[in-house]
N, C-alpha and C positions, 0 to 999 in steps of 0.2 A: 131889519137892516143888519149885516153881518158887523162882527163885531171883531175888533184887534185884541188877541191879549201877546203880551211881552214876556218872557220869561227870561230871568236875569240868573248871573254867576250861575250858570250848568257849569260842573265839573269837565274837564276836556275826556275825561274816561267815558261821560255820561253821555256828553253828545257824540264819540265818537263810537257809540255802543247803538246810538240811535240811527247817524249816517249810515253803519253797517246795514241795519234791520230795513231803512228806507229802500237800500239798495238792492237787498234782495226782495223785497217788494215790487222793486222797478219803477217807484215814487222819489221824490224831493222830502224831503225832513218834515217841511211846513205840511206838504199832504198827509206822513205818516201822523204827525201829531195832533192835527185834522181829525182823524177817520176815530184814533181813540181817543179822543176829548168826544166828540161823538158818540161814541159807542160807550165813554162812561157815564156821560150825562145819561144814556138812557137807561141805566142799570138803577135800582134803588140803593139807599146806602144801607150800609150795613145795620146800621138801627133802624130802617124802615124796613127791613128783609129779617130779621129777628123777632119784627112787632107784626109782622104777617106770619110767621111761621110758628108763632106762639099762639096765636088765634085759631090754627087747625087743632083738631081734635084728632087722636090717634085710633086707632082698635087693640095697638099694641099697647100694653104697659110698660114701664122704668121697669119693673120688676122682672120680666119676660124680657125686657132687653137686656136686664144685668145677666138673668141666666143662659141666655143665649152666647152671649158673649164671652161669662166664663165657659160655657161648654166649650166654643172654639179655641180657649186659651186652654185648656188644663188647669190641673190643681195649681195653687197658688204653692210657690215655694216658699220651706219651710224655714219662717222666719228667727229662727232659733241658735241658729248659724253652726 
């Protein structure tokens, strides 16, 4: 069974930030806010997306990615002033 949610005091900047975006969509507000309340339910949260990507095993090392990455940056300047 579909379900009402209410959302209260939106700033007038915020829903007039959002009627824009519906419009260029070529939707109503209610569709726009629809489609991503949808699309974020289906996303996981950020701590279940951390707690999965911590459980992959790499082949790269911290170590091979710090040196990779200072090679891309250069010497560190010289803090000495």
């Amino acid at each position: 069974m579909p379900k009402t949610v209410q959302i209260r005091d939106l700033d007038d900047e915020v829903y007039a930030s959002l009627a824009r975006r519906a419009a260029e969509a070529g939707v109503s507000v209610p569709e726009l806010l629809r489609a991503e309340a949808t699309r974020l339910a289906a996303r996981p949260s950020v701590a279940a997306w951390l707690a999965r990507t911590r459980r992959r095993s790499s082949p790269v090392s911290r170590a091979e990615i710090r040196a990779a990455l200072d090679e891309q940056r250069g010497p560190w300047p010289d803090a000495g002033g």
